[in-house]
C-alpha positions as CSV (number, residue, x, y, z in Angstrom):
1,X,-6.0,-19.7,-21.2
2,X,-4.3,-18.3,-17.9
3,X,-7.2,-19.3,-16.3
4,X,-7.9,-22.8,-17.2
5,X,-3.7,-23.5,-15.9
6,X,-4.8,-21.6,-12.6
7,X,-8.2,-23.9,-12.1
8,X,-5.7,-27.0,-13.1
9,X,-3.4,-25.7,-10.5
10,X,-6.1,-25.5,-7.9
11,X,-7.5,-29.2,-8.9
12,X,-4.1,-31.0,-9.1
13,X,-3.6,-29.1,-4.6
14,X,-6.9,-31.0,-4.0
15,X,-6.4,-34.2,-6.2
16,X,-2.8,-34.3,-4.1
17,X,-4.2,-34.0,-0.6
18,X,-6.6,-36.7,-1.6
19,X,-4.3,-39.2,-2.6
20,X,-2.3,-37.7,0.5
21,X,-5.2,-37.7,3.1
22,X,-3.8,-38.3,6.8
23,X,-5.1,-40.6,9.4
24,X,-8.4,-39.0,11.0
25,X,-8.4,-38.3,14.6
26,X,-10.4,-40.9,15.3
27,X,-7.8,-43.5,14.4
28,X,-4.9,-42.2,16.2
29,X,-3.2,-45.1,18.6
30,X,-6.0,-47.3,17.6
31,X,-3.4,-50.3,17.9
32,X,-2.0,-49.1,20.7
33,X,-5.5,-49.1,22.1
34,X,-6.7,-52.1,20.9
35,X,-3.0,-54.0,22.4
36,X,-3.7,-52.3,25.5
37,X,-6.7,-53.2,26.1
38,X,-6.4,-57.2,25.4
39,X,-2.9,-57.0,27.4
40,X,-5.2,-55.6,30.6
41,X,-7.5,-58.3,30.2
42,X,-5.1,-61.4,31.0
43,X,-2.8,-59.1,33.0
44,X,-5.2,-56.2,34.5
45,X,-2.3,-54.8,36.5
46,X,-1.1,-52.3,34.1
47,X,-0.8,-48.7,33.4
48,X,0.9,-46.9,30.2
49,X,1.0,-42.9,29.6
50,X,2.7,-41.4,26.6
51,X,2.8,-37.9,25.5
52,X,4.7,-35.7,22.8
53,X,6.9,-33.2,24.4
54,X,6.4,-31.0,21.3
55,X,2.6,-31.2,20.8
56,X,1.2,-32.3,24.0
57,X,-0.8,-35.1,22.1
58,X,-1.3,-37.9,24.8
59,X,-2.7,-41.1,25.3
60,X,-3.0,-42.8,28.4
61,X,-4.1,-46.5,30.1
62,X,-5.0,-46.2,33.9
63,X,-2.5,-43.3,34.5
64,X,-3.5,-42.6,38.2
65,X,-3.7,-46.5,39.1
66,X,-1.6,-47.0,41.8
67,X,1.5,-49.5,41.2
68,X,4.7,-50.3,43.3
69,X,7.2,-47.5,42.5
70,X,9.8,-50.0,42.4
71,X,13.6,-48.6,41.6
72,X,12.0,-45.7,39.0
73,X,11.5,-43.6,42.3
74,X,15.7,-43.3,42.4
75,X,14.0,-40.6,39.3
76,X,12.7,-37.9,41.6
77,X,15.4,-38.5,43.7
78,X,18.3,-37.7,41.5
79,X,16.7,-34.9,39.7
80,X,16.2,-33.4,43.4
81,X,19.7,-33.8,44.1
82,X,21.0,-32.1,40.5
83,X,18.5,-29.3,40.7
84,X,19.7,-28.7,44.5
85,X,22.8,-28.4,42.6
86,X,22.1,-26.3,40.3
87,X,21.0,-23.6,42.8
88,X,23.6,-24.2,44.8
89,X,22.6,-25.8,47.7
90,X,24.4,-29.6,47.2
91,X,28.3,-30.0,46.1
92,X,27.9,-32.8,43.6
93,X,32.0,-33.4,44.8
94,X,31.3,-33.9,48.2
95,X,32.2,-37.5,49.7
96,X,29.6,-39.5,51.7
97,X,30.7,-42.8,53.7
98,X,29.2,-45.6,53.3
99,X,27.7,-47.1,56.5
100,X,26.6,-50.4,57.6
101,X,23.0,-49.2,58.3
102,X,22.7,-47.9,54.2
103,X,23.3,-52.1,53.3
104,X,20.6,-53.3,51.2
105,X,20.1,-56.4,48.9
106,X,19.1,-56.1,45.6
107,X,20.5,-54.0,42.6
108,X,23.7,-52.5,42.8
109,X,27.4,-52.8,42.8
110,X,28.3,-50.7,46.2
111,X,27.3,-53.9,48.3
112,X,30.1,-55.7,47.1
113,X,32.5,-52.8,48.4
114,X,33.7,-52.2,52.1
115,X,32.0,-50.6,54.5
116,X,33.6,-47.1,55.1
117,X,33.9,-46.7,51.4
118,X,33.7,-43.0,50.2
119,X,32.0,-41.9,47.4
120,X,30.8,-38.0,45.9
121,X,27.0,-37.8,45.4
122,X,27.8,-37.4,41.6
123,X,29.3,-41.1,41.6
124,X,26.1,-42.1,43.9
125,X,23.4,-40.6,41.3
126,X,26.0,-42.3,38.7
127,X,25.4,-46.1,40.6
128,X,21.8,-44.6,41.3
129,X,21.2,-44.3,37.9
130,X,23.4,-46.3,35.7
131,X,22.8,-49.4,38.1
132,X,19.9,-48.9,39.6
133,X,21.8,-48.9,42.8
134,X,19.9,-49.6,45.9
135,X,22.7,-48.1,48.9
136,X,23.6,-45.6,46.5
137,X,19.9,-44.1,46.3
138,X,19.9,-44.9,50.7
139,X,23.1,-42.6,50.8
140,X,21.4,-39.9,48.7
141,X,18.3,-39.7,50.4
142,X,19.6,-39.6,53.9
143,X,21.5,-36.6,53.1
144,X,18.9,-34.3,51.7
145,X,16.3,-35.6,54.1
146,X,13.6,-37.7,53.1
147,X,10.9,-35.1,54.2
148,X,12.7,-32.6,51.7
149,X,12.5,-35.3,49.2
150,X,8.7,-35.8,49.8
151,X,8.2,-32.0,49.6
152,X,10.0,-31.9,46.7
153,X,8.6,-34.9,45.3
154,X,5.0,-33.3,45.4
155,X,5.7,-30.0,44.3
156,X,6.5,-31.3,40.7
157,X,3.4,-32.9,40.1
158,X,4.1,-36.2,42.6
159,X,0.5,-37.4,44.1
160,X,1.1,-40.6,45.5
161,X,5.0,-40.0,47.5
162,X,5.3,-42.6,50.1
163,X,1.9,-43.1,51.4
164,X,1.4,-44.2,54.6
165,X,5.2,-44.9,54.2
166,X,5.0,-47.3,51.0
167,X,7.0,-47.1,47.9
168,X,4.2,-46.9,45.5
169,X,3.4,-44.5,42.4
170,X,1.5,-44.2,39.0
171,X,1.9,-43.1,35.8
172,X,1.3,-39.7,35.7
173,X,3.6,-39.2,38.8
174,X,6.2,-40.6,36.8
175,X,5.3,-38.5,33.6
176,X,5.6,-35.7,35.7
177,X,8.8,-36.3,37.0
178,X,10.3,-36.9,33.5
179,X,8.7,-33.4,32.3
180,X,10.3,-31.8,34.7
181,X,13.6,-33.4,33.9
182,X,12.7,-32.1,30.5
183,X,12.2,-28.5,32.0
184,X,15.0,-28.5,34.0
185,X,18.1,-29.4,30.9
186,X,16.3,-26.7,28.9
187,X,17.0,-24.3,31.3
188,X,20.3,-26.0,33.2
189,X,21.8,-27.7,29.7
190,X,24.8,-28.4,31.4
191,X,24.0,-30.4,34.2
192,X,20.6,-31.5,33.3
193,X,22.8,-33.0,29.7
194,X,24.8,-34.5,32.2
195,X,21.7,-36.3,33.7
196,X,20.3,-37.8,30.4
197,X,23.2,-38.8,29.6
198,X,23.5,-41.0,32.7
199,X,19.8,-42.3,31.9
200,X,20.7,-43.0,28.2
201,X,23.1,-45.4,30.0
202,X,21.9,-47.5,32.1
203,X,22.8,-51.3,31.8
204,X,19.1,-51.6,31.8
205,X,17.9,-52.1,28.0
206,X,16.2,-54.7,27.0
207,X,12.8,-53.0,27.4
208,X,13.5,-50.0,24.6
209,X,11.4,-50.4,21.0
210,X,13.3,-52.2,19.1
211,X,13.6,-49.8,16.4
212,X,14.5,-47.1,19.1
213,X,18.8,-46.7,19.6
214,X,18.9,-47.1,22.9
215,X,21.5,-43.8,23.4
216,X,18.5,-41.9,22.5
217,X,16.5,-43.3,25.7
218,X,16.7,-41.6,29.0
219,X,14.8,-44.2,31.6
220,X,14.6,-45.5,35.0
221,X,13.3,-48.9,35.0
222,X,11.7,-50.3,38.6
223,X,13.0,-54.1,38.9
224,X,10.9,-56.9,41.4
225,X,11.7,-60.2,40.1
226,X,9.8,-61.8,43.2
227,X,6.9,-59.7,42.9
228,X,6.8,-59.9,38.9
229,X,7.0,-56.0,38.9
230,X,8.4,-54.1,35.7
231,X,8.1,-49.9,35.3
232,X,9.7,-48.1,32.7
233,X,10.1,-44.4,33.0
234,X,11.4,-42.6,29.9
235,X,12.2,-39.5,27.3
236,X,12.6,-41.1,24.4
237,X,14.8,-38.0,22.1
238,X,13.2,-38.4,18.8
239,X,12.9,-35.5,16.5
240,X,9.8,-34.9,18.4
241,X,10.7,-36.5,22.1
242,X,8.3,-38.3,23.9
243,X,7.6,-39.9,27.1
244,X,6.6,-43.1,27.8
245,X,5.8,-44.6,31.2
246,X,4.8,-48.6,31.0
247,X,4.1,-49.8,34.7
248,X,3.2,-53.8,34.8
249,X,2.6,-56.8,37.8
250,X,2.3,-60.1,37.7
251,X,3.7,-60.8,34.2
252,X,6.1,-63.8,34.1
253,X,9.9,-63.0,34.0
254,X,10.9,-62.8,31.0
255,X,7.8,-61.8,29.0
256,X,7.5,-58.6,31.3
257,X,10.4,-57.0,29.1
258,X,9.0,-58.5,25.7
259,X,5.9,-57.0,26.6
260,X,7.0,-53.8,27.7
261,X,9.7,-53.5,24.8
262,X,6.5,-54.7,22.4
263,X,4.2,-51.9,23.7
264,X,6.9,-49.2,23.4
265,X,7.9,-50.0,20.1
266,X,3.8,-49.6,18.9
267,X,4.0,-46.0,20.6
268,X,6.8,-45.1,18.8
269,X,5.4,-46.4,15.3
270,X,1.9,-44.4,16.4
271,X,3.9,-41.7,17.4
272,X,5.8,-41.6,14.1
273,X,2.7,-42.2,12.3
274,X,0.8,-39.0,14.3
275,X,3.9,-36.7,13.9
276,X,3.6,-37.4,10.3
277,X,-0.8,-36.5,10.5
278,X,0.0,-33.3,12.4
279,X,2.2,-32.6,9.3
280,X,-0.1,-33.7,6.9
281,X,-2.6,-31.6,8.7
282,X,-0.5,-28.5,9.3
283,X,0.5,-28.7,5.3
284,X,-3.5,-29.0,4.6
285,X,-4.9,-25.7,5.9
286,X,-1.4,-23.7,4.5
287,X,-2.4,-25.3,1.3
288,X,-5.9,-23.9,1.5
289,X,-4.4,-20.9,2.4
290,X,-2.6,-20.8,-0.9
291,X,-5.1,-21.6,-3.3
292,X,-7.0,-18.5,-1.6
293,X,-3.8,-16.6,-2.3
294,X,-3.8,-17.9,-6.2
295,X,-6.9,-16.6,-6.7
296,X,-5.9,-12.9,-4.9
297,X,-2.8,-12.7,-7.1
298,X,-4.6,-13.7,-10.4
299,X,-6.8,-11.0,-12.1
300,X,-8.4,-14.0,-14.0
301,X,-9.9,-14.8,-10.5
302,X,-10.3,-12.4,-7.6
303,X,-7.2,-9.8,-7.8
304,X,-8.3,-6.7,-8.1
305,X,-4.8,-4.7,-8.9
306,X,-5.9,-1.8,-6.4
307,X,-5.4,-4.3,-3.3
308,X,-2.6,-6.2,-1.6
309,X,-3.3,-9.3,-0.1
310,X,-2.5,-9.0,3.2
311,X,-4.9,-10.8,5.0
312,X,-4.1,-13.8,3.4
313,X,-0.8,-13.6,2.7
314,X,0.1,-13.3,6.3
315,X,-1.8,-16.0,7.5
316,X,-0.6,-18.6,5.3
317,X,3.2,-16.9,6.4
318,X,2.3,-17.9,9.7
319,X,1.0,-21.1,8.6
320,X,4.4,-22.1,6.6
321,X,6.0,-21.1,9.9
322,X,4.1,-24.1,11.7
323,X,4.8,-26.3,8.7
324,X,8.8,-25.8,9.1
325,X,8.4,-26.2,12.6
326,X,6.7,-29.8,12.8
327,X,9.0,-30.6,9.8
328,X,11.7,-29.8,11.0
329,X,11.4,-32.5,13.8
330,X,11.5,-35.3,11.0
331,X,14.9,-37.1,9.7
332,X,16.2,-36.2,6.3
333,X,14.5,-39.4,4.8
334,X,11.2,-38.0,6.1
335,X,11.5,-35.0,5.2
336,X,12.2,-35.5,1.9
337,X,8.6,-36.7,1.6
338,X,7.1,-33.8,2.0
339,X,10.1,-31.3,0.8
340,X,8.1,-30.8,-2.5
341,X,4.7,-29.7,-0.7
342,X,6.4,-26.8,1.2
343,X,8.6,-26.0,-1.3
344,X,4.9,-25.6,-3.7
345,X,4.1,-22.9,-0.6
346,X,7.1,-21.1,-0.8
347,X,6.8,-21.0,-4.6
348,X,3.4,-19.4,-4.2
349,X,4.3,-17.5,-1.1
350,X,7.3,-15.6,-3.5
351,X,4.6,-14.7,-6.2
352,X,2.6,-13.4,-3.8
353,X,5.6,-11.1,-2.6
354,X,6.3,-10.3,-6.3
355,X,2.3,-9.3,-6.7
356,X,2.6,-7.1,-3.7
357,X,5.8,-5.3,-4.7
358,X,4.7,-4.5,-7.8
359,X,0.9,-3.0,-6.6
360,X,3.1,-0.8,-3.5
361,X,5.8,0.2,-6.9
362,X,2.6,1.2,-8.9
363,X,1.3,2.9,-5.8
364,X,4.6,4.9,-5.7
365,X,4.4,5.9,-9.6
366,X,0.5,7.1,-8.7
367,X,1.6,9.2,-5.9
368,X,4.4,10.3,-8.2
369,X,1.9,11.2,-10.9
370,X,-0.5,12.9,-8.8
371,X,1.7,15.3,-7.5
372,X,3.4,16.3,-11.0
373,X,-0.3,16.6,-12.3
374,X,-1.3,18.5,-8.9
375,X,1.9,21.2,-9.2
376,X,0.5,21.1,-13.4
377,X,-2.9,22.4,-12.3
378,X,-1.5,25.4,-9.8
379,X,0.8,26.7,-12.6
380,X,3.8,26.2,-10.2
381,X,6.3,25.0,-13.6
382,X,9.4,25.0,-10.7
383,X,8.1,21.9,-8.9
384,X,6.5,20.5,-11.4
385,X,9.5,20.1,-13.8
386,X,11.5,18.8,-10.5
387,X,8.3,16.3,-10.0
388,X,8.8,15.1,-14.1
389,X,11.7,14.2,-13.5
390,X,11.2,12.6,-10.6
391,X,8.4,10.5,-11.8
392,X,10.3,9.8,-14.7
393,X,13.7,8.1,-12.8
394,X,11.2,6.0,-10.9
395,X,9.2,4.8,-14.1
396,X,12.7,3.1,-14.5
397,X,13.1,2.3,-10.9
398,X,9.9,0.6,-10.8
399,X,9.8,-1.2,-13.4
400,X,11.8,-3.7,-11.9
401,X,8.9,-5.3,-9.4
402,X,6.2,-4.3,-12.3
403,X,7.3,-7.2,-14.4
404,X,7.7,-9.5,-11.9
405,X,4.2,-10.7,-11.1
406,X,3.0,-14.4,-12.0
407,X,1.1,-14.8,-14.7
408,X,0.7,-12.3,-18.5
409,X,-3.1,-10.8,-17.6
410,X,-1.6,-10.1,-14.2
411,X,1.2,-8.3,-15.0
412,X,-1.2,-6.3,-18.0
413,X,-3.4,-5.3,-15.5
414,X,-0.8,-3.6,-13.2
415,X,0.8,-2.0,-16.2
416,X,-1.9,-0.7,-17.5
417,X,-3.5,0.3,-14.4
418,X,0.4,2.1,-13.0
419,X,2.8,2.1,-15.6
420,X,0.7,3.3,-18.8
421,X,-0.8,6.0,-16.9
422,X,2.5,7.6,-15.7
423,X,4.4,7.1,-19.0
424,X,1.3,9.1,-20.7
425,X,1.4,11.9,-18.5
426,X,5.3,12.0,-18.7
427,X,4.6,11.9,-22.7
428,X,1.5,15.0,-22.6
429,X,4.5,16.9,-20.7
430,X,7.4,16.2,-22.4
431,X,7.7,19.4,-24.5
432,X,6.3,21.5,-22.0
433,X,8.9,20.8,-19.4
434,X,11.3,20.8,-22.5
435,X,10.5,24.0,-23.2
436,X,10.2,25.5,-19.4
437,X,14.0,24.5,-19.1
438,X,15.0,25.8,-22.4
439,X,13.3,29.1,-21.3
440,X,15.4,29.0,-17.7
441,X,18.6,28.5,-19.6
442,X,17.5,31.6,-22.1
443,X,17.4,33.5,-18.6
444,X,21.2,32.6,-18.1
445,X,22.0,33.8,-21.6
446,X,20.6,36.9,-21.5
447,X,22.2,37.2,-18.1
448,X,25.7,36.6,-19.4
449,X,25.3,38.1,-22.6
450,X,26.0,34.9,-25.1
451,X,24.2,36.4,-28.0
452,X,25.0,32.9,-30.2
453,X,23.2,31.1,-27.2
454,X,20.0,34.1,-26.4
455,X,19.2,33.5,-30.6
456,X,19.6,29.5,-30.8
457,X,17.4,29.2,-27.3
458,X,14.7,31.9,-28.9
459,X,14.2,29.7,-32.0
460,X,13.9,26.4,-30.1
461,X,11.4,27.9,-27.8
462,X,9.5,29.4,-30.5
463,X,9.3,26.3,-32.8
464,X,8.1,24.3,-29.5
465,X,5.9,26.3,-27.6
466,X,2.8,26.0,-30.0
467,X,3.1,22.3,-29.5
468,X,2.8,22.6,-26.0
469,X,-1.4,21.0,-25.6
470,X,-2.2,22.5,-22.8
471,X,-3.3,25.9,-23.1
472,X,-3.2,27.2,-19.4
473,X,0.1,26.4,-19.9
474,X,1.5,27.1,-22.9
475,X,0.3,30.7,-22.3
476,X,1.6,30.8,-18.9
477,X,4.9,29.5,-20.5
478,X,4.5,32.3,-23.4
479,X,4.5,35.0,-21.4
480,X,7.4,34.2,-19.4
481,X,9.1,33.7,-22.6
482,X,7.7,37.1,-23.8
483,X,8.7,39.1,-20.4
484,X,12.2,37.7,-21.0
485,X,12.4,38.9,-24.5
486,X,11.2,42.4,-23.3
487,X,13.9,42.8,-20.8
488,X,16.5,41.1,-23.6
């Protein structure tokens, strides 16, 4: 019977994950591709590049093709500044004057001030940011050196800085940048926080997904009307960030944000739907895992009662550990999903634990026995009497994690194999250890001279001893008995 609910167990995990089958490799961002694609052919200057920060998983459209960098190289720039500042080497309070030579058209709000007009480099990466400010990013790179910038530009992954003195850039320069943006607020959270937070809010929205809050996008869009160029550079913080780099020319004002906004929002749906396939997959092999671990806890399949699983057990430990952490990354509303699956892990993950406590208890109650029947065969009645008892309190103690295991053949089978054999040598030895302590305390009698005691002790000894089985034993129990009564 046990074993017909174990094989319906084991059918109903792969019926599940049938009906639950994720999207094959093969499949993943096949829109994406396929919108792509059709986009390039009417409008063949364009270049996207997404990756998950937490996987790696990518996918990319012309990522080294070289576009105008537009306003997204302001990016580099202000990362430069706040990781000068980080180390020190920049006072994010210090004023700068604004100077007739820094004018330039365009974005911005600083051209509408005087000339003269102070400002601290954190208000300019503010305007830089925030506004995509045109003098403000002129101010800022005068004063740490456009060479520096270059140099620094480059050393995070920048391959096209500035040649041959042109603004221009691709892709993967600007997923480079973003990554290291990434690195640098994990390990500076206060001021690389401070950062995001100024690229969550910019006045520059309309080309975020549309099912995307835009507080949760950190970007640097690159603006030419004129030209009909449009770059977006961003983190998006879902539960799993992501970047996203969209870099287009020649698209008609207007459509140029639809677009981009329209191609963002089918990465984030492909990235939602991959998160949810690296789950599915993740939850797939620790599943496998635990119908191997079924079988290794079930005598009706492959436990054998001698063994503790584990091999097996810690693998699918480790593999739970995965699970959590790609759930984890998912709202409540998703999670809830796949809450049930885990939880069916962890279910089997606990009667695994209870399996192995009870085969290291039965363990302890063998070593226990074997000693007692060890001191037994050398005669030595001292340690093994101490040893009885012994085994006898943890009998008791054990007995606890004995009953535990899943399943009634199971739990048999470590009884019998642990339990039954230490209660029947505990019973075989009852009256002989009875005995040997009756015969200690006669010792103490005859010492102290409590005659009442010496002749009640004497009578139980001699009604028990001839029920004592074993011979060696009884005899070697007999004459201590007898050499006692001689000296009485």
């Amino acid at each position: 019977m046990k074993q017909k609910v174990l094989i319906s167990l084991i059918v109903i995990s792969s019926l599940l994950f049938s009906y639950l089958q994720p999207t094959s490799a093969s499949t993943q961002f096949k829109t994406l591709d396929n919108t792509v694609k059709a986009t390039a052919k009417k409008y063949p200057h364009l270049s996207l590049y997404y990756e998950n920060l937490v996987t790696g998983q990518s996918y990319s459209y012309q990522p080294t093709k070289v576009h105008s960098a537009a306003s997204t190289i302001k990016l580099p720039l202000v990362l430069y500044i706040y990781e000068l500042a980080a180390n020190q080497k920049i006072n994010l309070n210090q004023k700068l004057t604004y100077k007739s030579h820094h004018y330039y058209g365009g974005s911005g709000v600083i051209q509408h001030d005087k000339v003269g007009t102070q400002y601290t480099i954190k208000d300019l990466v503010k305007k830089s940011v925030v506004y995509s400010d045109n003098i403000a990013f002129i101010m800022l790179r005068e004063k740490v050196g456009k060479a520096n910038f270059i140099k620094y530009t480059k050393s995070i992954g920048g391959g096209n800085v500035y040649p041959g003195g042109k603004n221009t850039t691709t892709a993967k320069d600007l997923s480079a940048y973003l990554k290291q943006l990434n690195h640098f607020a994990q390990k500076n959270p206060k001021l690389g926080n401070e950062l995001i937070s100024l690229l969550k809010n910019t006045v520059y929205t309309d080309t975020v997904a549309s099912s995307v809050d835009p507080n949760q996008v950190a970007h640097k869009v690159g603006y030419i009307p004129m030209n009909k160029i449009y770059n977006d550079a961003a983190i998006v913080f879902d539960h799993q960030p992501y970047i996203l780099v969209i870099m287009t020319q020649g698209i008609p004002v207007r459509q140029d944000v639809k677009l981009i906004s329209s191609l963002a929002e089918i990465v984030h749906q492909e990235h939602h739907a991959n998160k949810i396939h690296q789950l599915m997959s993740l939850i797939k092999e620790a599943d496998k895992s635990k119908v191997q671990l079924m079988k290794e806890i079930s005598v009706d399949y492959e436990a054998n009662v001698e063994n503790r699983p584990y091999n097996t057990f810690n693998k699918i430990k480790k593999e739970l550990e995965e699970v959590k952490s790609s759930y984890n990354y998912f709202k409540k509303q998703d999670q809830e999903k796949f809450s049930y699956l885990i939880k069916d892990i962890e279910l089997w993950i606990e009667r695994a634990i209870f399996y192995i406590d009870a085969i290291s208890a039965g363990k302890r109650l063998d070593d226990a026995r074997i000693e007692l029947e060890n001191h037994l065969d050398e005669g030595n009645l001292e340690l093994a009497a101490d040893k009885y008892h012994n085994l006898t309190s943890l009998v008791n103690r054990q007995a606890i994690y004995l009953y535990k295991p899943y399943g009634k053949s199971t739990r048999e089978a470590i009884l019998e194999r642990y339990k039954n054999p230490a209660e029947e040598v505990i019973e075989e030895n009852k009256i002989l250890i009875s005995v040997y302590h009756e015969v200690i305390r006669l010792e103490d009698y005859i010492e102290n001279s409590d005659l009442e005691s010496i002749e009640r002790s004497k009578e139980q000894i001699e009604s028990f001893i001839p029920q004592i089985t074993n011979v060696k034993l009884r005899d070697l129990l007999s004459k201590k008995y007898e050499d006692l009564i001689m000296e009485e």
